[in-house]
N, C-alpha and C positions, 0 to 999 in steps of 0.2 A: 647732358644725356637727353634724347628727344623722347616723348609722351612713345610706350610701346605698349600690346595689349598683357595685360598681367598676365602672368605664368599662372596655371593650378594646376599647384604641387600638392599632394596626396599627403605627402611626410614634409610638408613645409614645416610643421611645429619639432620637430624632430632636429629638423637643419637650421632653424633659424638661431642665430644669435641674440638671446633677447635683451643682452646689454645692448646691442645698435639700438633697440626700442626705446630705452632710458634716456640713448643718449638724443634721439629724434626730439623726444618729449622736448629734452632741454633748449634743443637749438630752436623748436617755435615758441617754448615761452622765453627765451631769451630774444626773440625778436630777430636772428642771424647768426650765420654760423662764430664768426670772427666775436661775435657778444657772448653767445655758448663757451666758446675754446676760456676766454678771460672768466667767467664763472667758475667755471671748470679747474680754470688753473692748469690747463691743455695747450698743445701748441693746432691752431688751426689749420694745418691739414692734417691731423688726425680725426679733427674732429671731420670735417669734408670726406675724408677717406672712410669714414662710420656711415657718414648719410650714402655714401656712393654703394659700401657694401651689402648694407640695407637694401636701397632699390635695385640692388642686381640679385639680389633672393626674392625681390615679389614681384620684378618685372616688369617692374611702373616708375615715374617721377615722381615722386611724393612733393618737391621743394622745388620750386623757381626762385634766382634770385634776381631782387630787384634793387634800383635803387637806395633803398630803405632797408632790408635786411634781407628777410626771405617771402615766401608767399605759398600757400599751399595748393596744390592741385586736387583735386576731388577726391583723389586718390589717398593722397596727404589726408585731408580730413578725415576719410573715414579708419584711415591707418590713427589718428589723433581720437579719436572716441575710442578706437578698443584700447588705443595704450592707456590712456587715463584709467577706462574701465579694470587695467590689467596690475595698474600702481594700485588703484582704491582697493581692489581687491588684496594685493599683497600687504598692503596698510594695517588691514583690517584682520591677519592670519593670528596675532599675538590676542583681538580681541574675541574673534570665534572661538579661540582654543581656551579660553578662558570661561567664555558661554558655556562649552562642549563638557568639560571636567568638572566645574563646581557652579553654583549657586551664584550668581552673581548679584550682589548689593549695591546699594549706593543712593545717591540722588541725581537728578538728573530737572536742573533750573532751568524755567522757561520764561523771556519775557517778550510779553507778543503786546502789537499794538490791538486797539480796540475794533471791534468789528470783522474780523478777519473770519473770510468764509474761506477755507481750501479743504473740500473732499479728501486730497491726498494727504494732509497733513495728519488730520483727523481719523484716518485711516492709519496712518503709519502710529499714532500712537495706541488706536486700539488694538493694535498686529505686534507693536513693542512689551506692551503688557501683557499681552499672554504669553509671547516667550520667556519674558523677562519679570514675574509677577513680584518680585523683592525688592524691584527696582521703583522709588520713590518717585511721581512726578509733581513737581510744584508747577503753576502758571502762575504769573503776575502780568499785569496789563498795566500799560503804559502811552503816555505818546511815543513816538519814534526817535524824537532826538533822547530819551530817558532810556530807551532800549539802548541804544548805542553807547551811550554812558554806563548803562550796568556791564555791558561785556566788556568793553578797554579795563573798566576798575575791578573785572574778576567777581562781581555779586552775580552772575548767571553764567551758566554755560552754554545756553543756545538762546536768540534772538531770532524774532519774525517781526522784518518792519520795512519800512524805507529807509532809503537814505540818497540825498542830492548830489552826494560827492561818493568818496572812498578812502576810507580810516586803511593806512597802511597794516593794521595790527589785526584787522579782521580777515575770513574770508568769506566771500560772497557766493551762495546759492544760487541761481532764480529761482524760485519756488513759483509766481503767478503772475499773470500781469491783471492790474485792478484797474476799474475803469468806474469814473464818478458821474452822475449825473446832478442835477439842478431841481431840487424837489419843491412842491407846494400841495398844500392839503387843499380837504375838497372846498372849503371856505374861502379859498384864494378866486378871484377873480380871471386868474392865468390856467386854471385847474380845466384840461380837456382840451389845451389849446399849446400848440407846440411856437417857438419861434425862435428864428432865425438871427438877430440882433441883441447882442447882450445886455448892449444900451440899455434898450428902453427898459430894464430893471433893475435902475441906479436908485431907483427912490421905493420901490419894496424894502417891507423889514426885512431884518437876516437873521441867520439863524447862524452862531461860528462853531466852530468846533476847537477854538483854543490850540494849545501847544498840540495837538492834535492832526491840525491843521497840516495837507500835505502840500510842501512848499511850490508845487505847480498852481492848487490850488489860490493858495495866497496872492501868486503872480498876476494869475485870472482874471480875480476879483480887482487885485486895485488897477488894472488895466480898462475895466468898464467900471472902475467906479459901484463895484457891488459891497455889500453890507456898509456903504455911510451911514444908513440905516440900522444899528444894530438891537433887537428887539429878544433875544436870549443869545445864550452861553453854555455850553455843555464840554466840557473837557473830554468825552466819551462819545464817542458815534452813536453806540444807542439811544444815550439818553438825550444828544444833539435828534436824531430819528424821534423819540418823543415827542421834541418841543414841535418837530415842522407838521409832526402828524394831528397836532393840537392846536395847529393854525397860527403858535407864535411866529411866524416867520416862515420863507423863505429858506433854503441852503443845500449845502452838498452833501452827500452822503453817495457809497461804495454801493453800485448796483445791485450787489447780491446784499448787501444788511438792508437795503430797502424790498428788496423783491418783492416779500409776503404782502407787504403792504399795499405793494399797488397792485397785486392779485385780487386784495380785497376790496379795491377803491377806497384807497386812504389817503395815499401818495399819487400824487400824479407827476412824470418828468415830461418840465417844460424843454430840454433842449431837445434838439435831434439827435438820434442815435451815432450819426456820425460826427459829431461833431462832440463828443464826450470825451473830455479830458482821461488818459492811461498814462500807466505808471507801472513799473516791475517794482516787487514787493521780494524780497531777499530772504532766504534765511542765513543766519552768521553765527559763526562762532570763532572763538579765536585756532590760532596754527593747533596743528594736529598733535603735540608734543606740548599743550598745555592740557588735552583731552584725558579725563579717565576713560576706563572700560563703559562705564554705562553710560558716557554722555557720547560716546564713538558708537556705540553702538545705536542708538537713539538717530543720531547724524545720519548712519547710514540709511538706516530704517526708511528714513523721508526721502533721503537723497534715490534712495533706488526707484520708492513709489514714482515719484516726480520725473524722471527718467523716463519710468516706462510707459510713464503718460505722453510725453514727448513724443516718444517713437510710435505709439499706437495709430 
C-alpha cells in the first residue's frame, strides 16, 4: 500500500478495531510480520491481513517491509507510542482500581546507584507518597552491577542504575542520560585550565570510584593510561567528590553530583564540554507479573513523569 494522507475520522475510536492495535504492537516488537504470526501461533496472512485492516481505518502506511523484517513509517511510530501508552494504561486498570476502593499498603524496594541527580524521579516519589501515604519506601545504594543483582535475586523491586549489556529477566526504562566529567580541586595545577589531550594526565594521582565505577568510564582511563597513579578510593561518588575536592587526586564524577561544587570554586572540569563521556541510566524492574500493587504503581508514577518530560 503506498504512503496516503491520513483519513480524520470524527468517530474513528468508535470504529476502530482495537485488537488490530495489539496486534501491530506485536508485529514491531516481534521484529516482522512472519516473527509475529509464529509468537502468535497465527498463520501469517492473518496476521498481514490485521496490519492491512488497521491502515485502511487511519489512512496511512504504518509498516514498510524490508529485508529484515519490518520498518516503521512516522506514521507507524506515532501510531507505536499511543498503543504502548494504550497497553500501560490497560495494565495498570486492576492497579488503579485497587488505589480507587481501599488503602493501599505495602513496600515498595529501591536500589539506586550512588549520586543519582533525576528531578523526575525525585518528583515522582514525592507525587507517590501523597497519593499513596501507607505505602513504605526503602532506598538502598549501590554500585550498579549490585543493583542488578538485587533485582534478578528478587531483594528489590525497582533499580536505577546502568548497565553495559541487557539481563534478559529485566526491563529497561530510560530514565536520563548522565554525563561525566574529569575533576580537580583548586590545589591542582590543571585547576582554570581546560585541555584537549588525555595523555598528558597519565601521571596525575586519581581519584577511583571502585565497583562504582561506569564501565565506559574504566574503558577511558586505561586507554590514556589515567589512574596508574591511584592516590584514593571511594566506593560512593560522594565521597569519591570528597577526596577530588580535598585535592587527593584527580577523577570523574556525574556533572550534576559535582555541580554545587564548581559553582562554588571547588571543582574545576578539566575536559571540554564536548568531549564528556554519556551514558543512559535505566530504571528496571523485573516483567510486570512479578509486580505487586504498590511497586506498579510506583513504576508508573516515574514512567509517566519521565515521558512527559520527553515530549515537553
Amino acid at each position: 500500500m503506498s504512503d496516503r494522507t491520513p483519513l480524520i475520522d470524527k468517530k474513528f475510536a468508535s470504529r476502530v478495531d482495537w485488537n488490530l492495535m495489539r496486534t501491530f504492537v506485536d508485529i514491531v516488537r516481534a521484529g516482522g510480520i512472519g516473527a509475529a504470526a509464529r509468537q502468535l501461533n497465527r498463520q501469517q496472512p492473518s496476521i498481514s491481513a490485521a496490519l492491512k485492516r488497521l491502515e485502511d481505518q487511519v489512512g496511512t502506511t504504518l509498516l514498510h517491509r524490508t529485508a529484515t523484517g519490518v520498518e516503521m513509517t512516522a506514521a507507524g511510530k506515532a501510531m507505536m507510542s499511543l498503543c504502548e501508552d494504550m497497553l500501560e494504561s490497560a495494565r495498570m486498570v486492576p492497579h488503579h482500581i485497587a488505589q480507587a476502593t481501599k488503602r493501599v499498603e505495602g513496600i515498595v524496594r529501591i536500589q539506586i546507584i550512588s549520586g543519582l541527580f533525576s528531578a523526575e524521579f525525585d518528583e515522582a516519589i514525592a507525587s507517590f507518597h501523597r497519593r499513596n501515604p501507607a505505602i513504605h519506601i526503602e532506598i538502598r545504594v549501590s554500585p550498579w552491577r549490585q543493583v542488578l543483582d538485587a533485582l534478578e535475586q528478587g531483594e528489590v523491586e525497582i533499580g536505577v542504575g546502568y548497565d553495559s549489556s541487557v539481563r534478559g529477566g529485566l526491563m529497561y526504562e530510560p530514565l536520563l542520560v548522565e554525563r561525566q566529567q574529569l575533576y580537580c580541586s583548586r590545589s591542582n595545577p590543571y585547576f582554570g585550565y581546560r585541555i584537549s589531550r588525555l595523555g598528558e594526565l597519565k601521571d596525575q594521582a586519581f581519584v577511583l570510584t571502585g565497583d562504582d565505577e561506569i564501565e565506559l568510564i574504566t574503558h577511558l582511563r586505561r586507554r590514556y593510561r589515567l589512574g596508574t597513579r591511584v592516590s584514593g578510593l571511594a566506593e560512593d561518588i560522594n565521597e569519591a567528590r570528597r577526596l577530588i575536592v580535598q585535592g587527593v587526586g584527580i577523577g570523574f564524577l556525574p556533572v550534576l553530583a559535582a555541580e554545587s561544587d564548581v559553582a562554588k570554586g571547588r571543582l574545576w572540569p578539566i575536559l571540554h564540554a564536548d568531549t564528556e563521556p554519556t551514558y543512559d541510566i535505566f530504571m528496571l524492574a523485573r516483567a510486570e507479573a512479578a509486580r505487586d500493587t504498590a511497586t506498579q504503581l510506583f513504576w508508573e508514577e516515574v514512567i509517566r513523569r519521565v515521558r512527559a518530560q520527553r515530549r515537553s
